[in-house]
N, C-alpha and C positions, 0 to 999 in steps of 0.2 A: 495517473492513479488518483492525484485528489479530485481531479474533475467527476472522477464518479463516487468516490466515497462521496458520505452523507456528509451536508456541509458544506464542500469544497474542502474540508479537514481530515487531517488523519494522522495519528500518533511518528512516531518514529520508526516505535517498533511493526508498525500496521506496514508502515510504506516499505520497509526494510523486508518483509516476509513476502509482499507482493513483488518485488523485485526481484527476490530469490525465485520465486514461481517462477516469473517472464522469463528467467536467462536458463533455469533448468528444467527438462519436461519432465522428471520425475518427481521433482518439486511442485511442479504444474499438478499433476497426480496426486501427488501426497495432499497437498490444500484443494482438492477436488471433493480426497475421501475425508478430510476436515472437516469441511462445511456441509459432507452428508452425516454427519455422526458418525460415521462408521469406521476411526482412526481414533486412538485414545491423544490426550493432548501429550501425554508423556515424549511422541514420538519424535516431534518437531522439533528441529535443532537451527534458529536465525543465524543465518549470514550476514554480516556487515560489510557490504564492498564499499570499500573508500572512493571508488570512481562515484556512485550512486551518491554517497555523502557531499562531494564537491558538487554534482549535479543540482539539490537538494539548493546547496550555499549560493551558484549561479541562481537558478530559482530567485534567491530572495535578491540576489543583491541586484538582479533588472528589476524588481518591482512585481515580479508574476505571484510572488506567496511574499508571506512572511510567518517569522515564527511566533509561539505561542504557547499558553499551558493549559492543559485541561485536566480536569480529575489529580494532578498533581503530577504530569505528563508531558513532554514537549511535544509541541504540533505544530504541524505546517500549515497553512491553509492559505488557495487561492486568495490572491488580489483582484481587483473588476480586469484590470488590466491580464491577472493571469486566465481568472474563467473568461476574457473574449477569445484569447489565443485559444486555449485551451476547445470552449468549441465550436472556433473554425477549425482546428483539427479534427473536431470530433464529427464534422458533417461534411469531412471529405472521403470520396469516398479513393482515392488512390493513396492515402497514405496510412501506413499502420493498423488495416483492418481487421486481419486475427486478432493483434492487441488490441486494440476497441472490445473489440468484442468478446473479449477475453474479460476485461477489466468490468466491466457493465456485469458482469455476473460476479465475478471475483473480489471486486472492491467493495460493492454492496454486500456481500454477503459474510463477508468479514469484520465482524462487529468491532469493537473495543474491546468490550465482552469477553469476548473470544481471546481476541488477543493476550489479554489480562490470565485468561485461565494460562494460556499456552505460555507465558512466562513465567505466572504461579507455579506449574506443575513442573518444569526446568528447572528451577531452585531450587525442588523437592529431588530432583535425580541428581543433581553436582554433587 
C-alpha cells in the first residue's frame, strides 16, 4: 500500500481504508464508486483490524517504514530498505498480482484529501 501511495507515505487512516478495500469486495466497490464521485463521503464507515495495526508496528520495527506526522496526522512511510522490498515485490510477477494491481489504481487515487473529507463528513453523522 505505501509503495504506491505518493511518497512511499500514507496517513493511517489512508492505509486503514485500503485494507478495508483488499479484505472486503464490497468495500473494494464502495472505494471504486469513491474515487468516481459517484458515492457521497457520508457513506464510508473505516475499519480498524488490529491484525493490520501490528502488521503496520512489524513494518517499522524491521526497518521497512517508520512513522511520522504530516498535516497534523500520523503516517507511515517506506524506508530505502522498505521501497527495495517493496519493489521486488512489486516486479514479480507470481506473487500478489490482483493486489498490485489493485493498489496502483487504488492507492494513487486516494488522496489525503479525500480521506480528510471522508472522516470530516463521519463526525458530521455520529
Amino acid at each position: 500500500m505505501l509503495y504506491y501511495s505518493r511518497g512511499k507515505k500514507a496517513s493511517l487512516a489512508k492505509l486503514h481504508m485500503l485494507n478495508d478495500a483488499m479484505r472486503v469486495s464490497s468495500s473494494k466497490e464502495h472505494l471504486a464508486r469513491l474515487l468516481a464521485s459517484d458515492q457521497g463521503f457520508y457513506s464510508w464507515s473505516i475499519r480498524v483490524e488490529p491484525a493490520f495495526a501490528r502488521t503496520l508496528d512489524f513494518l517499522v520495527s524491521e526497518g521497512f517504514a517508520q512513522w511520522g506526522v504530516a498535516n497534523d496526522r500520523t503516517t507511515a512511510k517506506l524506508t530505502e530498505a522498505g521501497i527495495l522490498a517493496a519493489k521486488t515485490l512489486s516486479e514479480s510477477q507470481e506473487v500478489l498480482q490482483e493486489e498490485k494491481n489493485y493498489l496502483k489504481v487504488a492507492a494513487k487515487g486516494l488522496s489525503e484529501q479525500l480521506v480528510i473529507s471522508v472522516l470530516s463528513a463521519s463526525k458530521v453523522r455520529v
